[in-house]
C-alpha positions as CSV (number, residue, x, y, z in Angstrom):
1,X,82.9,192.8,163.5
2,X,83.3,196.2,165.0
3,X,79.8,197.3,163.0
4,X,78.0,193.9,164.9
5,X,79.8,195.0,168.3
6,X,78.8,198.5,168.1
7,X,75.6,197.7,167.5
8,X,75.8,199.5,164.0
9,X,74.2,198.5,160.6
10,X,76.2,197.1,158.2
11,X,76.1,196.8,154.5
12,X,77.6,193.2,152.7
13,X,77.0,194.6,149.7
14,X,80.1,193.7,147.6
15,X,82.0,192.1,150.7
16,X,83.6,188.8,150.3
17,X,81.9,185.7,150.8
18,X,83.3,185.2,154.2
19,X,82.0,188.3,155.3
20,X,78.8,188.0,154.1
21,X,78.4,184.2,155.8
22,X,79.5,185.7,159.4
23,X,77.3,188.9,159.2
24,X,74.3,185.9,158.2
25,X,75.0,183.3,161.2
26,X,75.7,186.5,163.5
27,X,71.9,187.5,162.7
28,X,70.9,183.6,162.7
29,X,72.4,183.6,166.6
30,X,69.9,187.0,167.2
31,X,67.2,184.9,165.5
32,X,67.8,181.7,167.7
33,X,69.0,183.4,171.0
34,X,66.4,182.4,173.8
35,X,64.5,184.7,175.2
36,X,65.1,183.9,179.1
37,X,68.5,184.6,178.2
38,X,68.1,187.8,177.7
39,X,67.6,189.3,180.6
40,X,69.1,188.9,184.4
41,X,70.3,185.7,183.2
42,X,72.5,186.9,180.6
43,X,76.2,187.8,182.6
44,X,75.7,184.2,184.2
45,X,74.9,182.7,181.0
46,X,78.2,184.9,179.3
47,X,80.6,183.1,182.6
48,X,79.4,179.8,181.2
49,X,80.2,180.6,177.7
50,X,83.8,182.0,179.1
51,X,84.5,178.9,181.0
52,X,83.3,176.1,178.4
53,X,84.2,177.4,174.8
54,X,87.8,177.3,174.0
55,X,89.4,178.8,171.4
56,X,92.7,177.4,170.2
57,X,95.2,179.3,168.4
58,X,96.9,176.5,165.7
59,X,99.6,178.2,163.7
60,X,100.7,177.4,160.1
61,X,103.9,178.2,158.4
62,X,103.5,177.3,155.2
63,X,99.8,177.1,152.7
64,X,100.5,173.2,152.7
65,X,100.1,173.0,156.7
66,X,97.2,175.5,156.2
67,X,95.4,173.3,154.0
68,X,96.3,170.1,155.7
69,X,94.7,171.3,158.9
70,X,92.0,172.4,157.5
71,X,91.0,169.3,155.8
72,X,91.6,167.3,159.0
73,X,88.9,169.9,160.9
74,X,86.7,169.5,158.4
75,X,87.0,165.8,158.1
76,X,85.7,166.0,162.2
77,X,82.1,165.7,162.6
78,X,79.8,166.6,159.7
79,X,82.0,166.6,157.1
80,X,82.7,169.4,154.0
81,X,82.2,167.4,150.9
82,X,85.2,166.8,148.4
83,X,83.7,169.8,146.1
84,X,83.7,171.6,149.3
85,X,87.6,171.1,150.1
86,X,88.3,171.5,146.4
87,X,86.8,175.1,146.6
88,X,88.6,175.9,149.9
89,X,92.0,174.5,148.4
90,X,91.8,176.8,145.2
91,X,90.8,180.1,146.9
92,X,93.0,179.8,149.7
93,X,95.6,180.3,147.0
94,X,94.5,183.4,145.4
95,X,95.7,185.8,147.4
96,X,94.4,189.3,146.0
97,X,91.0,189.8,147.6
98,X,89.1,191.1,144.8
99,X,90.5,188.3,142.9
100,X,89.2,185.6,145.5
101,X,85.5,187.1,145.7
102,X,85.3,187.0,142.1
103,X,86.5,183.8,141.5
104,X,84.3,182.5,144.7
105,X,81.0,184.1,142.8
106,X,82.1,182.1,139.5
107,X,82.5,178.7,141.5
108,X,78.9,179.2,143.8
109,X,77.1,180.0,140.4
110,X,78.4,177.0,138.4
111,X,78.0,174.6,141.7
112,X,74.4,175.9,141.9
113,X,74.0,175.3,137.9
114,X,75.3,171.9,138.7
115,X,72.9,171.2,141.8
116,X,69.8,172.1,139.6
117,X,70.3,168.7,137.7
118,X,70.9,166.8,140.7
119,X,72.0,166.5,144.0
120,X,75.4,164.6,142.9
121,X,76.1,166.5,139.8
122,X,78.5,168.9,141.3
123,X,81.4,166.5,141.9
124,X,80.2,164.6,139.1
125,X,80.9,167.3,137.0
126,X,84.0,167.7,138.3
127,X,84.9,164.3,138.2
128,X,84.1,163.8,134.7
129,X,86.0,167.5,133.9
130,X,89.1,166.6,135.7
131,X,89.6,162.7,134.3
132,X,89.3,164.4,130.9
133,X,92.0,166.7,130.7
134,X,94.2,165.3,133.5
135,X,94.0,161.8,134.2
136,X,97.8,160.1,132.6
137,X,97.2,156.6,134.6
138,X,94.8,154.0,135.9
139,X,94.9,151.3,137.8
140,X,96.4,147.9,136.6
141,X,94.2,144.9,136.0
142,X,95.9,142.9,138.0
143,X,95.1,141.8,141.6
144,X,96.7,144.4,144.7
145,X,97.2,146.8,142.4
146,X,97.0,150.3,143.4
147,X,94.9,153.2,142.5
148,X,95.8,155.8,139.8
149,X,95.4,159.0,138.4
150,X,91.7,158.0,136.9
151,X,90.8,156.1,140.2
152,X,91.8,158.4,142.6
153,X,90.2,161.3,140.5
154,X,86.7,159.4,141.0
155,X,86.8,159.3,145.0
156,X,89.1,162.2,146.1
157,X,89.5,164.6,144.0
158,X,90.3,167.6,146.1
159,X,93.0,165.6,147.5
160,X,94.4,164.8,143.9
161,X,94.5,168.3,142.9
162,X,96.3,169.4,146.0
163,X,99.0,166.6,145.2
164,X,99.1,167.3,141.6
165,X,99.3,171.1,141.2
166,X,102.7,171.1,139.6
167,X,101.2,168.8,136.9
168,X,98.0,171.3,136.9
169,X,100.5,174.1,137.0
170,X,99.2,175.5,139.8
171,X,102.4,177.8,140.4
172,X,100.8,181.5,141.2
173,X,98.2,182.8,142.4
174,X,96.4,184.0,139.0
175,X,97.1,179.8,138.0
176,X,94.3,179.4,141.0
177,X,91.8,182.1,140.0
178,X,92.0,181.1,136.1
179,X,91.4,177.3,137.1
180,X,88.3,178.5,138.4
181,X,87.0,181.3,136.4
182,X,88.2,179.9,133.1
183,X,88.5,176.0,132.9
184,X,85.9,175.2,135.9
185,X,83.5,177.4,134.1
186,X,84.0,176.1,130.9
187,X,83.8,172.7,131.3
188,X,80.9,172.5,133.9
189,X,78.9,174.6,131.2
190,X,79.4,171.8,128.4
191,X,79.0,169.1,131.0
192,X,75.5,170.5,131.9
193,X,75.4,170.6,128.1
194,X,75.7,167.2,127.9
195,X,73.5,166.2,130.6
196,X,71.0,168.2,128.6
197,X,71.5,166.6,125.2
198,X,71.7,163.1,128.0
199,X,68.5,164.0,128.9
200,X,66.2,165.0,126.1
201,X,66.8,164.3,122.4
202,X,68.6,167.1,121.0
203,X,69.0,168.0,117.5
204,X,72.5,167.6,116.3
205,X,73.4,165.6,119.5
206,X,70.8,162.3,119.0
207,X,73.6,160.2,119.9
208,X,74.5,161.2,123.4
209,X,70.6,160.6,124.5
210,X,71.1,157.0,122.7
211,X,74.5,156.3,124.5
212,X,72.4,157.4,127.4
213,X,69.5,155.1,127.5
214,X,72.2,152.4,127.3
215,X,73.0,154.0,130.9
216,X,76.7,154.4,129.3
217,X,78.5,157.3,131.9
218,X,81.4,156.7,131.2
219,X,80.7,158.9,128.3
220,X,80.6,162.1,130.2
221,X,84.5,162.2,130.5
222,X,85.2,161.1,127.0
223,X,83.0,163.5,125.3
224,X,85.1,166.5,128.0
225,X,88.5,165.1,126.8
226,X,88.6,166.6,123.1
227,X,87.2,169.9,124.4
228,X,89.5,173.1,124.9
229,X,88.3,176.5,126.9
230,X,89.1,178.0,123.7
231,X,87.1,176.0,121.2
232,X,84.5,177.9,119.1
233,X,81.1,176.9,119.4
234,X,81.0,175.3,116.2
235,X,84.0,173.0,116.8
236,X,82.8,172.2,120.4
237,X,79.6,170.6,118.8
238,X,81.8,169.1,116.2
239,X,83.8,167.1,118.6
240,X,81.0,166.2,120.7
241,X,78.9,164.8,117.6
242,X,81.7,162.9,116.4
243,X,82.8,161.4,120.2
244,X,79.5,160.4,120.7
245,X,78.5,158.5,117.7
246,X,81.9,156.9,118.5
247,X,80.4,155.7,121.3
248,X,77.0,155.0,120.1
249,X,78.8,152.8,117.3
250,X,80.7,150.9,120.0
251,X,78.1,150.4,122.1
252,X,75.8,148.8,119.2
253,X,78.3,146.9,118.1
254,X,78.9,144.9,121.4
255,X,75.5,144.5,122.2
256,X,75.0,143.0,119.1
257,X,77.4,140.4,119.7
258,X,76.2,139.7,122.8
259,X,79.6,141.4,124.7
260,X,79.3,143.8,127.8
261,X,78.9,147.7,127.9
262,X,79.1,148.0,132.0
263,X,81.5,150.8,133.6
264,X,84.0,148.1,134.7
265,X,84.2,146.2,131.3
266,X,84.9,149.2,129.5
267,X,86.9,151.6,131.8
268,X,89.8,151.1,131.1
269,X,89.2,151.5,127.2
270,X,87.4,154.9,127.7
271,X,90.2,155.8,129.6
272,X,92.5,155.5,126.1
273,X,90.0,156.8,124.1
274,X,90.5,160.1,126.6
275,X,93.9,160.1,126.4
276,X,93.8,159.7,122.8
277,X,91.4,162.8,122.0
278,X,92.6,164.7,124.4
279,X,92.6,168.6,122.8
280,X,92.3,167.0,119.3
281,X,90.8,169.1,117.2
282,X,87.2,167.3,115.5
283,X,89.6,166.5,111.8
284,X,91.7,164.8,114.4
285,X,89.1,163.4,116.8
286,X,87.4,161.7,113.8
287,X,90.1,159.5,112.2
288,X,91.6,158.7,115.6
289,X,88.2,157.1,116.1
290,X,87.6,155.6,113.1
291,X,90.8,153.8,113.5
292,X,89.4,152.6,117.1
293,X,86.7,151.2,115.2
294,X,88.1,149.8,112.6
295,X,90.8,147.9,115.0
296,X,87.6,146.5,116.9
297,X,86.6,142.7,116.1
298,X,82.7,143.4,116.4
299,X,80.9,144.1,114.0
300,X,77.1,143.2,112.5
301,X,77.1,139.7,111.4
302,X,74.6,137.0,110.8
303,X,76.9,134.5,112.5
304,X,76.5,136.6,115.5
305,X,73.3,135.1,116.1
306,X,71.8,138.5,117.2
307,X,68.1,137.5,119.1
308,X,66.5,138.3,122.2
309,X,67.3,136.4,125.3
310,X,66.5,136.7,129.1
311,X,68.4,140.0,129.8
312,X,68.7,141.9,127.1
313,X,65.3,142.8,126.0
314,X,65.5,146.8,127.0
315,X,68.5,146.7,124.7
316,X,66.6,144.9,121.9
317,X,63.9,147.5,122.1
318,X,66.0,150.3,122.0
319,X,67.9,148.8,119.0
320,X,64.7,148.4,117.5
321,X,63.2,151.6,117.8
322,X,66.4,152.5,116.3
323,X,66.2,150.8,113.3
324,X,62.2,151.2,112.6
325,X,62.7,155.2,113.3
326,X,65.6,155.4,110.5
327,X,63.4,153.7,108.4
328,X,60.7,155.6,108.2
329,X,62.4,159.4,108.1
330,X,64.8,158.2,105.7
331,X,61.7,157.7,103.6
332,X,60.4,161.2,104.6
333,X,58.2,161.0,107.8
334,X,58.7,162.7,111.0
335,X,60.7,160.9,113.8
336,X,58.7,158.8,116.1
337,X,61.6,157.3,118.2
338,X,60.3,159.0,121.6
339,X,57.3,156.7,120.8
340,X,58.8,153.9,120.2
341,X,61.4,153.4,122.5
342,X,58.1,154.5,125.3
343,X,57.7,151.0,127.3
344,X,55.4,151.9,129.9
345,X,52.4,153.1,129.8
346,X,49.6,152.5,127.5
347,X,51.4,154.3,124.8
348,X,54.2,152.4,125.2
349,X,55.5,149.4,122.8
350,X,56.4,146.2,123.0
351,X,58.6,143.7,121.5
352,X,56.6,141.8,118.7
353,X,57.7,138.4,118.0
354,X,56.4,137.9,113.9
355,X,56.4,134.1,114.7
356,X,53.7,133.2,117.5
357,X,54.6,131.2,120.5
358,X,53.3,128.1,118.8
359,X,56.2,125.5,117.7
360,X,53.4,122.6,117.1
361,X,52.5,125.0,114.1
362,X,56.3,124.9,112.5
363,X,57.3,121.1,113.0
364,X,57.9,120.6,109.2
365,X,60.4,123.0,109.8
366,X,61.7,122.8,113.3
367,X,63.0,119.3,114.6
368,X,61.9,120.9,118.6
369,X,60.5,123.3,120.4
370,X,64.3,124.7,121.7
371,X,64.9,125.2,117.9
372,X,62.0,127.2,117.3
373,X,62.5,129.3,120.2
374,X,66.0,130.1,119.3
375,X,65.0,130.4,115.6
376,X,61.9,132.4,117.0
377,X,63.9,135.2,118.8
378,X,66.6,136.0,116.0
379,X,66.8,139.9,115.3
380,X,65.5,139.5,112.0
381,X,62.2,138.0,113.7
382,X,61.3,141.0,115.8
383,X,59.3,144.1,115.6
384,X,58.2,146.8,117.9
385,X,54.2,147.2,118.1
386,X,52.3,149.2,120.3
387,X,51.2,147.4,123.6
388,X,47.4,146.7,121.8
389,X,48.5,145.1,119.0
390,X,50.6,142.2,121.1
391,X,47.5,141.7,123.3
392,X,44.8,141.7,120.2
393,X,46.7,140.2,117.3
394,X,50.0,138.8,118.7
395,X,49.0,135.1,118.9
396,X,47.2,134.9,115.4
397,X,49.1,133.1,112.6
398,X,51.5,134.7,110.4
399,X,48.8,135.0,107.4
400,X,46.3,136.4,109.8
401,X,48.5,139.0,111.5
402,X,50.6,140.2,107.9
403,X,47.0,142.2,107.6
404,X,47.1,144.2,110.7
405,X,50.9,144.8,110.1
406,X,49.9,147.0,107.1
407,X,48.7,149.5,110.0
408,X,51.8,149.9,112.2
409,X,55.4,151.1,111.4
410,X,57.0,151.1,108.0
411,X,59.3,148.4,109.1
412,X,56.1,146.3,110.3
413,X,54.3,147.3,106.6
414,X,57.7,146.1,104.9
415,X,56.4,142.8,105.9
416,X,53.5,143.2,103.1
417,X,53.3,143.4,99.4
418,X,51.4,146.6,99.6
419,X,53.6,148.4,101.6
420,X,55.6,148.9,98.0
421,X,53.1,150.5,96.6
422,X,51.7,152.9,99.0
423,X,54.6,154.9,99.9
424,X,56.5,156.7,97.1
425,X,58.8,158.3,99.9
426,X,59.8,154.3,100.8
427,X,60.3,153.3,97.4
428,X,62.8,156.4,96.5
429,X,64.8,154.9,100.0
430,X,65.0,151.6,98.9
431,X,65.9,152.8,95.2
432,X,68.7,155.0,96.6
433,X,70.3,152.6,99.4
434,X,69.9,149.4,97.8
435,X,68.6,147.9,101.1
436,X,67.4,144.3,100.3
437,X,63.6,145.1,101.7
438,X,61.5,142.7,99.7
439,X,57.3,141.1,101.0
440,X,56.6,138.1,102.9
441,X,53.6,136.9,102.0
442,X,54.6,133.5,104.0
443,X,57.3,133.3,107.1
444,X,59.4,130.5,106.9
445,X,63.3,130.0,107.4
446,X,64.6,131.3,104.3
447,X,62.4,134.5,105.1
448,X,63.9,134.7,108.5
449,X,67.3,135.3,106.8
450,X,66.3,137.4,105.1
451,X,65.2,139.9,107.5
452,X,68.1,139.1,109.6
453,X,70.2,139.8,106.4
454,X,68.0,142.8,106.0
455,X,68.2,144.4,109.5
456,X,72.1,144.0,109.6
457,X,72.2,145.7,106.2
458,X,70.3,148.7,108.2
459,X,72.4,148.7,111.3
460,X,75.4,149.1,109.0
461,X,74.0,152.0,107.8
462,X,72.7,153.5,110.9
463,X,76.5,152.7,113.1
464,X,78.1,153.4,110.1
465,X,82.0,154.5,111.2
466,X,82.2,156.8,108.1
467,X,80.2,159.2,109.7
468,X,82.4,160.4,111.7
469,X,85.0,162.1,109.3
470,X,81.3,163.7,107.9
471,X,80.3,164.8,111.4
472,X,83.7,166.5,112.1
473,X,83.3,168.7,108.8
474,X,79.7,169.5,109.0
């Protein structure tokens, strides 16, 4: 201040971030400052400032008050986000300068990590980082009942924190800095890890790009919980593997039997599963889950009645693309499941019914047309074929389309007698699982059980819960 008075150059290099921000808004001002001001007009111009700015003088007496009246200011006008009080809260509390600049560098860099994903992504993060490692209560399901620890978490934060910092012990002043600078670090770096993997299909972490194509975020938190700031590397990819083909098991599993996956069904559930993993190491993490699983009543069933209906045909696709990409690396070709699961576009694929939209050509078998249709849209009736094919072929008879079958996927090609002997790679699969893949040279009821018998046999296999004790010691 007495550099900018003087009229004296000053350098921020290695000043605090406060200092820095003044030295920026006083050279702003100079920037903005009209020119007509400048002159004659300027002593009248600094009377007016005199008489109509007020500064008030609000004293605190203790860092609660402090904090309270900030976070009333700040709630005036345009107001400082929650990640924005959250960050004032914590460094207000560190009182060695060096300390607070430091710890003030580490929060701006991981914010501005955060930002890069998306504009939300910073409390988010935080959300997702605090419900995981903090969160002992939610609210009840029962009408009037009143926010908890998970709820509040999800729309104020800072003020939970603030509240809570016994539980957080929060005591000292180094308690502040190392929230920041150790667990804020850590856990918005696997949570942008996450996104990642959430993002783009990642080797090793296959499952968390599934989990999110089911638009499942609920599994951000769940996959923090079992993570500790002092995990190896190793063991952090452990846990998450294991969490999320958890949760990719789940999920299958209800959407087979037709049973909801949205944020409010299953909140309450993922906020167990948290509390359950919590700091577990991936041994631990694993048969905690596969007891989850083995406790849950869904499972992959023919009595299901797994088919395709009005509103789940994104999640049939998906499934599908699931099942037809397993099939074909597990007998030695490369993945193609970014291909498959592709909807739009002329690349993309679509759901292929085998039997065509024609009930007057099945009444020897079908009493009506509701029959067929349901019979029609069973799981076991489905593949996925690029757009082309639906548009060219799609309408044909069974006997006329089992021919251009022999040119699509190697679930499609499992349709035909040749597809056994063509593909040596398939054969040795089939020898080594036992899966009951067999032709159709016709496709009548008895071979529409059969593929429904076929493709449970493969889901069972693919969501298999035993994977998980494998994942945690790989």
């Amino acid at each position: 201040m007495e550099a900018l008075f003087a009229g004296q150059p000053f350098d921020d290099h290695g000043q605090p971030e406060s200092v820095t921000n003044i030295l920026a808004r006083y050279h702003d001002i100079e920037e903005q400052f009209p020119k007509e001001l400048t002159g004659e007009a300027l002593p009248y111009f600094a009377d007016w400032l005199i008489e109509n700015v007020h500064l008030v003088k609000i004293t605190a007496y203790s860092d609660e008050d402090a904090y309270t009246i900030f976070e009333t200011m700040n709630d005036r006008g345009l107001s400082l986000t929650a990640t924005d009080m959250l960050k004032g809260y914590l460094l207000a509390n560190i009182s060695d300068s060096a300390t607070r600049t430091r710890a003030s560098n580490v929060w701006r860099d991981r914010i501005a990590a955060l930002q890069k994903i998306g504009k939300e992504e910073d409390a988010d993060a935080i959300k997702g980082w605090l419900r995981s490692q903090y969160a002992q209560s939610i609210r009840e399901r029962k009408p009037g009942a009143s926010p908890r620890d998970f709820d509040l978490l999800g729309t104020e934060f800072h003020r939970w924190v603030r509240d809570n910092q016994n539980t957080l012990n929060l005591c000292k002043s180094s308690d502040f800095a190392n929230f920041i600078e150790r667990d804020f670090s850590f856990y918005s770096r696997q949570y942008i890890r996450i996104r990642a993997a959430a993002d783009k299909l990642t080797p090793g972490l296959e499952a968390i790009h599934y989990n999110a194509q089911n638009n499942f975020t609920l599994q951000y938190p769940v996959l923090l919980a079992p993570l500790r700031p002092d995990d190896s590397d190793p063991d952090i990819l452990r846990k998450l593997r294991v969490t999320a083909a958890f949760l990719d098991i789940l999920i299958t599993r209800r959407i087979w039997n037709f049973h909801a996956i949205d944020y409010s069904t299953l909140q309450y559930a993922m906020f167990l599963v948290m509390k359950d993993i919590r700091g577990r190491s991936p041994s631990e993490v694993a048969n905690l889950l596969t007891q989850r699983l083995a406790a849950e009543p869904e499972s992959f069933s023919l009595s299901a009645g797994f088919s395709l209906h009005g509103t789940n045909g994104r999640q049939i696709h998906r499934l599908l693309a699931r099942l037809t990409d397993y099939v074909e690396t597990q007998s030695g070709q490369p993945s193609r499941y970014a291909e498959y699961v592709l909807r739009k576009g002329k690349k993309g694929c679509e759901i292929e019914h085998i039997l065509a939209n024609h009930p007057e050509r099945y009444t020897d078998e079908f009493k009506n047309p509701y029959e067929f249709r349901d019979h029609r849209n069973l799981i076991g009736g489905l593949l996925l074929l690029p757009k082309s094919f639906n548009a060219s072929y799609g309408d044909l008879p069974y006997a006329e389309k089992l021919e251009h079958y022999l040119k699509q996927n190697l679930l499609a090609q499992s349709l035909h007698p040749k597809a056994y002997d063509r593909h040596p790679g398939f054969q040795q699969f089939i020898k080594s699982t036992g899966l009951p893949f067999r032709p159709h040279p016709s496709f009548k009821k008895p071979d529409m059980e059969a593929r429904c018998a076929l493709y449970i046999k493969l889901a069972e296999r693919i969501w298999d819960p035993k994977q998980l004790l494998t994942l945690a010691s790989a």
